[in-house]
N, C-alpha and C positions, 0 to 999 in steps of 0.2 A: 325100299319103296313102300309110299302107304298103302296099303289094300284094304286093311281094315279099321276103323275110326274106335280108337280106347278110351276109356277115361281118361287116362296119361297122356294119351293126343289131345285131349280138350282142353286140361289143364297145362300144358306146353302152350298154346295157342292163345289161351289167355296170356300168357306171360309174354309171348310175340305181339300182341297186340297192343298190354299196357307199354312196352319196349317204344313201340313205334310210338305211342300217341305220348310218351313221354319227352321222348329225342332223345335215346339211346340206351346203353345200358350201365351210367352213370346217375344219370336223372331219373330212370325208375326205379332207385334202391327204396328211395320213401314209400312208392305209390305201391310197392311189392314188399317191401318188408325183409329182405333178404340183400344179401351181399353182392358185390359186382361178380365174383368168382362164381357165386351159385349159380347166378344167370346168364353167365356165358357157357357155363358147363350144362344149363337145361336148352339153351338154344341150340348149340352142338349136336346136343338130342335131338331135337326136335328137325332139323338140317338134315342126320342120319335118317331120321324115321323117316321124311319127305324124299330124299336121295340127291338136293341141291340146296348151294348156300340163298338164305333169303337175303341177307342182311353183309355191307361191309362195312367193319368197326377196325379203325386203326389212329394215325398218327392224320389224316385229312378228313375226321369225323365218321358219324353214323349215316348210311345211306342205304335203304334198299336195292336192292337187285331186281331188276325188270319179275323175274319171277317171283320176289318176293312181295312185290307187288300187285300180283296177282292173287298170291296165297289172302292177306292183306284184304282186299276185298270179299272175297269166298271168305273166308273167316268171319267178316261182320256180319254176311249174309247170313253163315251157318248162327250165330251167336242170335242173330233175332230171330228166328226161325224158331232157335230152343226156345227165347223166352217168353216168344207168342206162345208156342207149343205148350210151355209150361202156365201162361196167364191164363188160355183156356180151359187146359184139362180141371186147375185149380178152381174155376168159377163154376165150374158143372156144377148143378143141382143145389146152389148157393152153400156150400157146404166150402169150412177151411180143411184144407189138406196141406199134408206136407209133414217137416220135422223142424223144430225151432234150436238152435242151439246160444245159450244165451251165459254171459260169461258176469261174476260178480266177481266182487275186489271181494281182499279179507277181510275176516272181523270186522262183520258192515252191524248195525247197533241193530237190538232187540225190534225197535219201532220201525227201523228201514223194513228189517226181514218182516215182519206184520205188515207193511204197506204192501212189501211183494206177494204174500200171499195173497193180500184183497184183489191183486192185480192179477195171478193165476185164476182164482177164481172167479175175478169177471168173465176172464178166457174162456172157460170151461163150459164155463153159462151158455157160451156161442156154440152156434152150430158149427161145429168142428170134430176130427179127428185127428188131431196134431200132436205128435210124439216132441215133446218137451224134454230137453236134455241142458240142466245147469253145469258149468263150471266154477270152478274158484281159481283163481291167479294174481298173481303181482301185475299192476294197473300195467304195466311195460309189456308186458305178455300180452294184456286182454288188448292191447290195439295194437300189438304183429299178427294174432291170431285172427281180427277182424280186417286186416290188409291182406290175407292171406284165405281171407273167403272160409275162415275155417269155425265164426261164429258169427249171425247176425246181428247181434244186441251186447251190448257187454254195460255194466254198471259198476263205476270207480272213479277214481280223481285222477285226470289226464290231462299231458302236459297242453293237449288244443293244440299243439300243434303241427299234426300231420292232416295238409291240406285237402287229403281224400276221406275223412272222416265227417262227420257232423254229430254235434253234439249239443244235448239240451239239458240245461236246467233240473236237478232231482232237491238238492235239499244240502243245507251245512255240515259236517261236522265239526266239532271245535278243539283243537292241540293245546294242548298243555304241556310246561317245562316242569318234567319231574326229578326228586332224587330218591333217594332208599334212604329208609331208617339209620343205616352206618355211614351214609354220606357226612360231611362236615361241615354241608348246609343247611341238614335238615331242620333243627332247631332254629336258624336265621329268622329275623322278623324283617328283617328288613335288605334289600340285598342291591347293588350294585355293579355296573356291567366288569368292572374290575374285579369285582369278587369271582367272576364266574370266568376270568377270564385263565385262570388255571385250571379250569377245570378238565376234565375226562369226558366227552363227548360221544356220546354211540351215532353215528355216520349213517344216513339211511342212502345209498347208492340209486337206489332203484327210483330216488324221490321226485317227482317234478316238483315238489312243491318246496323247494328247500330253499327255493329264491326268496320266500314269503316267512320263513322262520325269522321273528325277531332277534332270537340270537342264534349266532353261524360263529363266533368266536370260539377259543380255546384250543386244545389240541384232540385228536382221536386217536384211542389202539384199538379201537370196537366198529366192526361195520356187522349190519345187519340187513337182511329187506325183507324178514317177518316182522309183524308186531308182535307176537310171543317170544322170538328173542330179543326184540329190544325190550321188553317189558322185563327179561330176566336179566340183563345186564343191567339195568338201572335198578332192580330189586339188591342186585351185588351193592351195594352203597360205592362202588367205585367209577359211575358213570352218572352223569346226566343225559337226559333227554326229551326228546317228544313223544306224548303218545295222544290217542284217542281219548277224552275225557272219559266217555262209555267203558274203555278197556282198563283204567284206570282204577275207577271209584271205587270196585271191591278192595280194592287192597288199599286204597287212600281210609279206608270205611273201617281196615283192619289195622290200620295203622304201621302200614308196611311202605308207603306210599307217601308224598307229601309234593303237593303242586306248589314250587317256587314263587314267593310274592315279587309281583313286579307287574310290569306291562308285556310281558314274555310271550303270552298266549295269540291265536290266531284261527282261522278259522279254513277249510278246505272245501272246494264247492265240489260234492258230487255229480257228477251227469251219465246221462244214456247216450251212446255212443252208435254209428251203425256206420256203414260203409256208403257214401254217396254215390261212388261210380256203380253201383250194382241195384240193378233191380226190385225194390223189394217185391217179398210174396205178399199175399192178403194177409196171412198167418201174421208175418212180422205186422204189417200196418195195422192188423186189429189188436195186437200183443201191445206193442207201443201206446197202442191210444190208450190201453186199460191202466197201463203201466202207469202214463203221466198224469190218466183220471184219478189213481188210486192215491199219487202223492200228493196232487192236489188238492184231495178233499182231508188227507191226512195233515 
């Protein structure tokens, strides 16, 4: 029986919550980020902690249980309650409070990281006390981790298409089809989708964007979902691939490097990302505004 209300009670609660406003616990794998097994094994929990089933899920769908519809209501009530709770205490004395956790892709170019700093330090400028904590991850991470309540910001190239997300506009970066010095295109002046069509391919898994790669032909033995291993597999001369123009040019520059002629190349739209179902704090909304002021004027 509940007696006492834990973190682990709150965060179960949410999870009963997105369950119900999804329609059950196949339809909220997206809005949660986690698997149907997780989330029957966290409602379980949460069932135990309460000492009655809320929910029945079988073979004639998802349905509440009179008492789980009760939980259900108390639950929305408890949930605004926190974020009134939290909108006020945050607005005392015009002052930002709180902690931002804010999540960036890899190997983001020299100019991006300059724009982000103008944009911390517009933050900072603010009346605030805000404990600022960056991440780095694979663009696939940074929006489970923002479905998952576990960052409110993240900046990377994502596929757009998890419907509880919102995302804006940040800036280009531009792919290029490279080989290595030992490859046996590297000298080619001139090349054809035939030519490449033997070729050895490094595979990025993690990619949304691989719909948008001119060429997807040839075979792979190479997957990767860093850009410092693909970069070292295609330094091997025995792969082609995409990289970041930015991650590139040193070594195109040392001649280790050579961007394939053709119409190969493409471009990937970066954006800021945040979680739509969730409240933001001020911290996020005033971080954001700085964020988009700073690429904008960059």
């Amino acid at each position: 029986m509940l007696s006492q209300l834990r973190d682990l009670d709150l965060q179960l609660l949410r999870l009963f919550v997105t369950v119900v406003e999804s329609g059950g616990f196949s339809a909220a794998q997206g809005e949660l980020g986690i698997g149907q097994s997780t989330i029957s094994t966290q409602m379980a929990k949460l069932e135990t902690r309460l000492g009655f089933r809320l929910c029945e899920r079988g073979k004639a769908g998802f349905r509440l249980t009179a008492k789980g519809e009760q939980v259900l209501a108390a639950t929305r009530k408890l949930f605004t309650a926190i974020e009134t709770f939290k909108g006020e205490a945050q607005g005392m004395a015009d002052k930002l409070l709180g902690e931002l956790r804010i999540g960036l892709s890899e190997a983001l170019p020299d100019q991006v990281l300059e724009r982000l700093g103008v944009a911390i330090g517009r933050f900072r400028r603010r009346n605030q006390a805000v404990q600022i904590e960056l991440l780095s991850a694979m663009p696939a991470e940074l929006e489970r981790r923002l479905l998952q309540d576990q960052l409110q910001l993240a900046i990377g190239y994502f596929s757009g298409s998890q419907t509880a997300l919102d995302y804006h506009p940040l800036f280009d970066e531009r792919q290029r089809l490279y080989c290595g010095r030992q490859h046996p295109l590297f000298a080619r002046e001139t090349l054809s989708v035939d030519d490449l069509q033997s070729c050895d391919r490094v595979v990025h898994p993690y990619r949304f964007i691989s719909a948008d790669e001119p060429w997807q032909g040839g075979t792979s033995s190479a997957r990767c979902e860093q850009v410092e291993g693909s970069l070292a597999l295609i330094l091997s001369g025995a792969h082609l691939g995409y990289l970041p123009e930015h991650i590139a040019q040193p070594w195109v520059a040392r001649g280790s490097l050579r961007a394939l002629p053709g119409d190969w190349d493409f471009t990937v739209q970066f954006r800021l990302a945040s979680h739509r179902g969730h409240t933001p704090s001020e911290a996020q909304l005033a971080f954001a505004d700085d964020l988009l002021a700073a690429f904008a004027a960059g």
